[in-house]
Structures are given as C-alpha cells and as structure tokens.
C-alpha positions as CSV (number, residue, x, y, z in Angstrom):
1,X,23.9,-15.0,-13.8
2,X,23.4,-12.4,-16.3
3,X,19.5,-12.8,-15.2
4,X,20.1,-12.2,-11.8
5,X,21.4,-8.9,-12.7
6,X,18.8,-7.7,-15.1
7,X,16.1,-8.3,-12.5
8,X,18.3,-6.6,-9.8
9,X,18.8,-3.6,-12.0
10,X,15.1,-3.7,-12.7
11,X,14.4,-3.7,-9.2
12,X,16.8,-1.1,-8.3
13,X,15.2,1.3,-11.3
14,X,12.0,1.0,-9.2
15,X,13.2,1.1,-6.1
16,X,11.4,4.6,-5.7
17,X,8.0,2.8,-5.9
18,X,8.9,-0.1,-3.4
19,X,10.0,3.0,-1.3
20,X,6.8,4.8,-1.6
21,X,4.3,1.1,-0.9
22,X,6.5,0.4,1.9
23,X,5.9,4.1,3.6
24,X,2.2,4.4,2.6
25,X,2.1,0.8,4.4
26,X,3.7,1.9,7.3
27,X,1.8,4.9,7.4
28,X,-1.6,2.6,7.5
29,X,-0.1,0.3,9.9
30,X,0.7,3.5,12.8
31,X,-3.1,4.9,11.6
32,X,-4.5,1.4,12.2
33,X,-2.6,0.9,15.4
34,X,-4.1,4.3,16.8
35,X,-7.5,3.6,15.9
36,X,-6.8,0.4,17.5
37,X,-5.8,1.8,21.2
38,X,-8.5,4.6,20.6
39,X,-11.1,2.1,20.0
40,X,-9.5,-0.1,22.7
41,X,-9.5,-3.1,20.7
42,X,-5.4,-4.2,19.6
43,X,-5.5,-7.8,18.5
44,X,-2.7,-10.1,17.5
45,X,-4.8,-11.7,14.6
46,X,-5.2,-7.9,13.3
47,X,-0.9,-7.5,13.5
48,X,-1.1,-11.0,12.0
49,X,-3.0,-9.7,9.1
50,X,-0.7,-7.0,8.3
51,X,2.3,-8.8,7.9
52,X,0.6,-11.2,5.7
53,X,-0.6,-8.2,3.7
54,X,2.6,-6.9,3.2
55,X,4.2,-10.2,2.4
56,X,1.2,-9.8,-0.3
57,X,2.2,-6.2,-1.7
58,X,6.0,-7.7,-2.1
59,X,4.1,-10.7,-3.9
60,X,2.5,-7.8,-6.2
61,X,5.3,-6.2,-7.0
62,X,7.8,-9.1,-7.5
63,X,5.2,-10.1,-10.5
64,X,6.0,-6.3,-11.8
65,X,9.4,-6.8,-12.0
66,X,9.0,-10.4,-13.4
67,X,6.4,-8.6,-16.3
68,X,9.2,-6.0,-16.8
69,X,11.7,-8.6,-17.1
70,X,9.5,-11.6,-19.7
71,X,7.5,-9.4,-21.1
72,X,9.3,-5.5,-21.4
73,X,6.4,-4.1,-19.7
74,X,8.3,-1.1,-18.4
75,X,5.2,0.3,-16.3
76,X,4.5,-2.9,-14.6
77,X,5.3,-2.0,-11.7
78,X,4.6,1.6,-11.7
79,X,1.1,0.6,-12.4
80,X,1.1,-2.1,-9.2
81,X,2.8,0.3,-6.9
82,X,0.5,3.4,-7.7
83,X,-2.8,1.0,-7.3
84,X,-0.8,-0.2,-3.7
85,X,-0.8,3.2,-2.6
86,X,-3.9,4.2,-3.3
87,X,-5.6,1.8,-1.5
88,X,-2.8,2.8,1.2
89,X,-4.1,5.7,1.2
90,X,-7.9,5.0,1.1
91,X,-7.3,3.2,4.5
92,X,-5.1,5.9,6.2
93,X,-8.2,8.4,5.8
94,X,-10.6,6.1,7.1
95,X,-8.1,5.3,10.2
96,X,-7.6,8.9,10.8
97,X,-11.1,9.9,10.5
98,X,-12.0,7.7,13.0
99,X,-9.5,8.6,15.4
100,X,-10.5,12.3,15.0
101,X,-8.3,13.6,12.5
102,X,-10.6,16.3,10.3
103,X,-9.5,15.6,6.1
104,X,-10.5,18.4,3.5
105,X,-14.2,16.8,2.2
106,X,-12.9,16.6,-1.1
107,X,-10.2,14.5,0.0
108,X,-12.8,12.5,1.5
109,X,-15.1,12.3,-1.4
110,X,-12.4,11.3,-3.5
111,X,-11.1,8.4,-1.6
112,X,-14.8,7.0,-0.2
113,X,-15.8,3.9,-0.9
114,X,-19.0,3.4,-2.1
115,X,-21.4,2.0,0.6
116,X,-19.3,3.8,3.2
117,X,-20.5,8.0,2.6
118,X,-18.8,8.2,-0.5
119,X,-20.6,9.0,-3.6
C-alpha cells in the first residue's frame, strides 16, 4: 500500500503537467474539428484516432511517473509533458492556419516542420 501512495503523490505533484497535455489536447482536438467542418470532411476514423492518441499521451506520461518512482528521475515527466505540448502545439497552428486564423510568422517559423514551409 505504501507504493500506491508514493505513485499517487507523484502524480498529484505533476498534476499541473497532466493539466496542461490534457488542455493543449483539447485545444488540437476543437482546431482539428474546425478544420474538419471547414474542409467538409468529419470522419469517425479521424475521432477514432484521437481517442487512441490520447490513450497514448496517458501511456506517456504514466511511464514518467513510473521513472520518477524506480528510478528518482524527478523531471520525467516534466520532460514527457513539455515534448506533449509541443507537438500540441505544432498541430493547433497548422489547424488554425488552415481554417484562416493569421499566427505572427515567427510563431510560424518556429513551430514548421521541415518539408511543410518551415526552415
């Protein structure tokens, strides 16, 4: 029992980061959505795919906690969450470009992936 209540104190110390994956998720998921009905093309296998990606960002971030907890890497899942929301973010600009929504071009550049306009 005492295990189950150093990984739930571990988890509750970082709750802040699961907060911040979880809204830059949901953020990307209302983005993608409205590019969706702008480009007229909502599919169930796209919905599908997001649940299985956030089922993959709670996979993630579990292995944080469990490196925080075998191993006393404290920034585990600082580290996992902060890469999570990056790529969050990535793919809210490109939704929002597309459905019209002007970024600063240094935001742009920042976040482009190569291949795609970005540098």
């Amino acid at each position: 029992m005492n295990e189950f209540n150093l990984i739930k104190d571990i988890m509750l110390a970082n709750s802040k980061y699961f907060l911040a994956v979880f809204c830059f998720y949901l953020i990307d998921f209302m983005t993608g959505f409205a590019k969706a009905i702008k480009n007229k093309n909502i599919s169930s296998g796209k919905l599908r795919g997001s649940v299985s990606k956030a089922l993959e960002y709670i996979a993630f971030l579990l292995v944080g906690v469990l490196a925080v907890y075998l191993f006393n890497a404290e920034y585990a899942v600082n580290l996992i969450a902060i890469s999570l929301c990056g790529v969050e973010f990535t793919s809210i600009c490109e939704n929002a470009k597309e459905t019209g929504f002007k970024f600063p071009e240094k935001i742009i550049a920042l976040f482009s992936r190569k291949g795609d306009g970005g540098e």
